[in-house]
C-alpha positions as CSV (number, residue, x, y, z in Angstrom):
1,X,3.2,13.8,24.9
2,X,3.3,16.9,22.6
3,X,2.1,16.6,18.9
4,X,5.2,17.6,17.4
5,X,7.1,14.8,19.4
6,X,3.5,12.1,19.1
7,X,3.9,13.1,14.9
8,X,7.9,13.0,14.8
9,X,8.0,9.2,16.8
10,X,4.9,8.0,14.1
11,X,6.8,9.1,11.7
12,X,9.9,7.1,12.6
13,X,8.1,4.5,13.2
14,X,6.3,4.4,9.5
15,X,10.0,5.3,8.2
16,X,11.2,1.9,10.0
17,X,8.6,-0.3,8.3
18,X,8.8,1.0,4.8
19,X,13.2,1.1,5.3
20,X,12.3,-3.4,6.3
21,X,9.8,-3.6,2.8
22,X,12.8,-1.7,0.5
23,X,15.4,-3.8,1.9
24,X,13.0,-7.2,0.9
25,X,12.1,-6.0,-2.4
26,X,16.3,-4.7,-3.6
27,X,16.6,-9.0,-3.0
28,X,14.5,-9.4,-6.2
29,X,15.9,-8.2,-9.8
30,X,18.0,-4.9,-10.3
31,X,15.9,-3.9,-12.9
32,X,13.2,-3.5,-11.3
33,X,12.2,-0.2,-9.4
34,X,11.7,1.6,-6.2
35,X,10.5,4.3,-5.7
36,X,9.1,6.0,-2.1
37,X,7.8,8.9,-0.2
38,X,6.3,10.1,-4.2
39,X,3.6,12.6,-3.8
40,X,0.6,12.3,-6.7
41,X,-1.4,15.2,-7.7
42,X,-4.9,14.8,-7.8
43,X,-7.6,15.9,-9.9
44,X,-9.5,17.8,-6.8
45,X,-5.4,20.0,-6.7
46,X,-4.2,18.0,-3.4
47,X,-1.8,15.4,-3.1
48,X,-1.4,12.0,-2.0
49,X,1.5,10.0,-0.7
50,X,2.9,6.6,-1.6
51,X,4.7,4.8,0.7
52,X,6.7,2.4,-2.1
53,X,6.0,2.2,-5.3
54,X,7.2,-1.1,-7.0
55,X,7.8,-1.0,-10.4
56,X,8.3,-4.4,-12.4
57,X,7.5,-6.4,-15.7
58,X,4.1,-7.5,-14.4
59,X,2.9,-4.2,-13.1
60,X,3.3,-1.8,-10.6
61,X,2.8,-2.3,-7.0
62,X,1.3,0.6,-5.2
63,X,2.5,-0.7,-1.1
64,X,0.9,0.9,2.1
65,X,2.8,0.2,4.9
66,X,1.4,0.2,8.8
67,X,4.4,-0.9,10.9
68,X,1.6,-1.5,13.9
69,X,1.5,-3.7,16.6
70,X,-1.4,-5.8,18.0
71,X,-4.4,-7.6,16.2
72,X,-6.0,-6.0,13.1
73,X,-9.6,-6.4,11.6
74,X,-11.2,-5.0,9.2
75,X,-12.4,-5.7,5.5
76,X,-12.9,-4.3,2.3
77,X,-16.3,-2.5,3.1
78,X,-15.4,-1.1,6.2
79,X,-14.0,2.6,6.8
80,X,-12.5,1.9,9.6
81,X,-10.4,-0.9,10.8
82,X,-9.4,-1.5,14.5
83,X,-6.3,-2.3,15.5
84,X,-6.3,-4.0,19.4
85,X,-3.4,-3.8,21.8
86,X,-2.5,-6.1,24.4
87,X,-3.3,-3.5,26.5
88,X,-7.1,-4.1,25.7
89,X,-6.9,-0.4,24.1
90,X,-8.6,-0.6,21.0
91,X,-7.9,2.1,18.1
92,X,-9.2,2.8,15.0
93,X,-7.6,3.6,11.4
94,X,-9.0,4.9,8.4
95,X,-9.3,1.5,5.8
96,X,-6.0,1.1,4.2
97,X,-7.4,-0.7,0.8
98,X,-9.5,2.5,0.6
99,X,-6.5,4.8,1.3
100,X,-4.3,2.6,-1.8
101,X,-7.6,2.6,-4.0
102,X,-7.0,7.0,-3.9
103,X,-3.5,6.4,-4.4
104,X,-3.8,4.1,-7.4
105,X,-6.3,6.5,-8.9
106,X,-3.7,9.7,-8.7
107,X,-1.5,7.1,-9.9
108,X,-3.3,6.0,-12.7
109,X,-4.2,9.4,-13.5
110,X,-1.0,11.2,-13.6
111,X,0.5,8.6,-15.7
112,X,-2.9,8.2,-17.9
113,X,-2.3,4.2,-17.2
114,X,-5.3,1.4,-17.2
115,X,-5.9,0.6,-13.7
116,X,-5.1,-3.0,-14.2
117,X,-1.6,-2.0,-14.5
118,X,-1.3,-1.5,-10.9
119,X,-1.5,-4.2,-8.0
120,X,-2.2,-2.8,-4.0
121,X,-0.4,-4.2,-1.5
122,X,-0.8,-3.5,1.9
123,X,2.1,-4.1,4.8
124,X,1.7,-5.2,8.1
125,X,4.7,-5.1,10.1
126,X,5.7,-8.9,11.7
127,X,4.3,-7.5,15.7
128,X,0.9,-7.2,13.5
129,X,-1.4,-10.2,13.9
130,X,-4.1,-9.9,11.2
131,X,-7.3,-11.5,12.5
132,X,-10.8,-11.3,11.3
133,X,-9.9,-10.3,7.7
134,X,-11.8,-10.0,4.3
135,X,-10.7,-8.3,0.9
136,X,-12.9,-9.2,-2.1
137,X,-10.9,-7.2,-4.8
138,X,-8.8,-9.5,-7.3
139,X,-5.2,-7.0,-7.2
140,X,-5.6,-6.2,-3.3
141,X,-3.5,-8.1,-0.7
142,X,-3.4,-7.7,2.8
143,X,-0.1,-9.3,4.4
144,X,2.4,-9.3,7.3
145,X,5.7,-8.2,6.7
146,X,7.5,-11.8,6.3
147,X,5.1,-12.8,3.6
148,X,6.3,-10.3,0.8
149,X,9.2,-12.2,-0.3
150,X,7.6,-15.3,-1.1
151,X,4.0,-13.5,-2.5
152,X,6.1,-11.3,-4.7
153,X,8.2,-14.2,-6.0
154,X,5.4,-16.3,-6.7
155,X,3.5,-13.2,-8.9
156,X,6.7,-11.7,-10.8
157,X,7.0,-15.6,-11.9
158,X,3.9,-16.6,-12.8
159,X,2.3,-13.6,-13.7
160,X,2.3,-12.2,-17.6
161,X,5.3,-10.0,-18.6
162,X,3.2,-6.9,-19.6
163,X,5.7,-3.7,-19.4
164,X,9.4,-3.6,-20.9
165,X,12.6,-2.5,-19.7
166,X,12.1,0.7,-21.6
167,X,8.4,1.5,-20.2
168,X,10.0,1.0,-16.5
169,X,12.3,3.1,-16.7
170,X,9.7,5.8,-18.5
171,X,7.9,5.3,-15.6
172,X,10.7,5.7,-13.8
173,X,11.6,9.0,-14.8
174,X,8.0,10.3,-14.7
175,X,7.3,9.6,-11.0
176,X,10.7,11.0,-10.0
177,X,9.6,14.0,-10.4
178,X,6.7,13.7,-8.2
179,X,9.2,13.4,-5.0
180,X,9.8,16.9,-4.9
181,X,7.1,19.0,-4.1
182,X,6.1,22.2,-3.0
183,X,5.7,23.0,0.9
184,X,2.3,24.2,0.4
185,X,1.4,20.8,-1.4
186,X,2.8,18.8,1.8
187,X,1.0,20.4,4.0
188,X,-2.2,20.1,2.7
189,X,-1.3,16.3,2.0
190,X,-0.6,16.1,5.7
191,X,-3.9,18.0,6.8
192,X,-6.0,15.6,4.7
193,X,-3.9,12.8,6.8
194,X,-4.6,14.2,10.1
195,X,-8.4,14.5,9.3
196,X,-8.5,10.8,8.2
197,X,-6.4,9.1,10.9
198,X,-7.8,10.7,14.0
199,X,-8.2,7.7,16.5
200,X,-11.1,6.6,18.8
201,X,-10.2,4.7,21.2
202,X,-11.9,2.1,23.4
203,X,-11.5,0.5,27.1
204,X,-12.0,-2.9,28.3
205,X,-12.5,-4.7,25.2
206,X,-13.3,-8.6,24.5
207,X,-11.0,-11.1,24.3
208,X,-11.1,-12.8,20.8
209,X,-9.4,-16.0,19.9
210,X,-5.9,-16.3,18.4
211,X,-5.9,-16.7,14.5
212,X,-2.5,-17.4,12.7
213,X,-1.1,-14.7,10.4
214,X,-2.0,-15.3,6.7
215,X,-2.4,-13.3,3.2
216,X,-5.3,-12.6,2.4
217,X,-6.0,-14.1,-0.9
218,X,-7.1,-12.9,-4.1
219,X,-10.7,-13.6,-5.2
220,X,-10.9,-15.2,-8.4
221,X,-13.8,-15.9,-11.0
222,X,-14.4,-19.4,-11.4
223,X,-12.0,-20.6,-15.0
224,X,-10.7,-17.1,-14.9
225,X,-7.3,-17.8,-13.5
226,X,-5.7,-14.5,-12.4
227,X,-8.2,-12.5,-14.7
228,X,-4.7,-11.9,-16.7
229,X,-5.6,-11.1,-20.6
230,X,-1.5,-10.9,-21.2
231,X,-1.9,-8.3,-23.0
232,X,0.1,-5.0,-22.7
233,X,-1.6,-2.3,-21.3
234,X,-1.5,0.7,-22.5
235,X,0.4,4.1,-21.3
236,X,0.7,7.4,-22.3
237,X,3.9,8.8,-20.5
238,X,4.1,11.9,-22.7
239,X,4.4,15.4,-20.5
């Protein structure tokens, strides 16, 4: 298959997944924000894209989304992760956590924000299994696609109120901007992609039990429920 028509079908694809996520998260609270597709500028002068950015009382949720098929493994350590077909062909993909933790940090950056503020969420689509699985850090979770709703719900509930109407729509405002971009900008965005997403494949691989999909959950200090101070954190959203 060409690379134009390989890139343009991947593309689809990752537009499919992120179109099921919005359509999950407009069920919750008007006020609340989406945003997706924002490019953040980092301090090296590239860019990075976010997939959805979720923008709510609690914090803001940076999501990556991988609409893949298969089983997944991988952990928190790991560079790569390997996603395994029923094919038996076995792929590999640069560590999403690790991908989010650069977004957050452009993120956090551009909008001179605590990086407490923000919570990284990444997305597999429902044909994902996720196997053998481990994430350490306390605001990373790794789910399927059907488990949003009800993690979300559960977090915008229970979780201290720590930004106001007023400071999301701020935010709003600022990261708006950040969708348009220049060409030049994108296309070095979507070299750096290339360079980290290149697959290696392998044949013949070992069969591994079946696990049942689950979210990974968050590691937590013993009496240190959360690790929420509820204290508001600060911003400077001044140009």
């Amino acid at each position: 298959m060409p690379q134009s028509l390989f890139s343009d079908e991947k593309n689809l694809k990752g537009a499919i997944g992120e179109d099921y996520i919005q359509k999950i998260l407009l069920k919750f609270p008007s006020s609340n924000r989406i945003l997706r597709n924002i490019y953040v500028p980092t301090k090296e002068g590239n860019a990075v894209e976010v997939d959805l950015i979720y923008i709510t009382e609690v914090g803001i949720y940076v999501i990556e989304s991988k609409n893949y098929s298969g089983w997944t493994f991988g952990n928190d350590q790991q560079k790569y992760w390997t996603q395994t077909l029923k094919s038996g062909e076995k792929n590999r993909f640069y560590n999403p956590v690790w991908q989010n933790e650069g977004h957050i940090r452009a993120l956090s950056q551009y909008l001179q924000a605590d990086p407490r503020l923000f919570r990284s969420y990444i997305i597999f689509s429902n044909r994902c299994t996720i196997k053998e699985m481990s994430v350490s850090k306390k605001h990373v979770v790794v789910m399927n696609r059907s488990d949003l709703y009800d993690t979300l719900l559960v977090e915008l509930s229970e979780k201290p109120r720590i930004l106001t109407k007023e400071m999301m729509e701020a935010i709003s405002v600022r990261l708006k901007e950040l969708a348009f971009i220049s060409t030049e900008m994108k296309e070095r965005h979507i070299e750096q992609v290339q360079k980290k997403s290149e697959l290696m494949t392998w044949k013949n691989p070992k069969r591994r039990s079946e696990s049942k999909n689950r979210v990974v959950p968050l590691s937590r200090k013993k009496g240190d429920k959360n690790n929420e101070t509820g204290k508001v954190i600060y911003l400077n959203l001044k140009k």
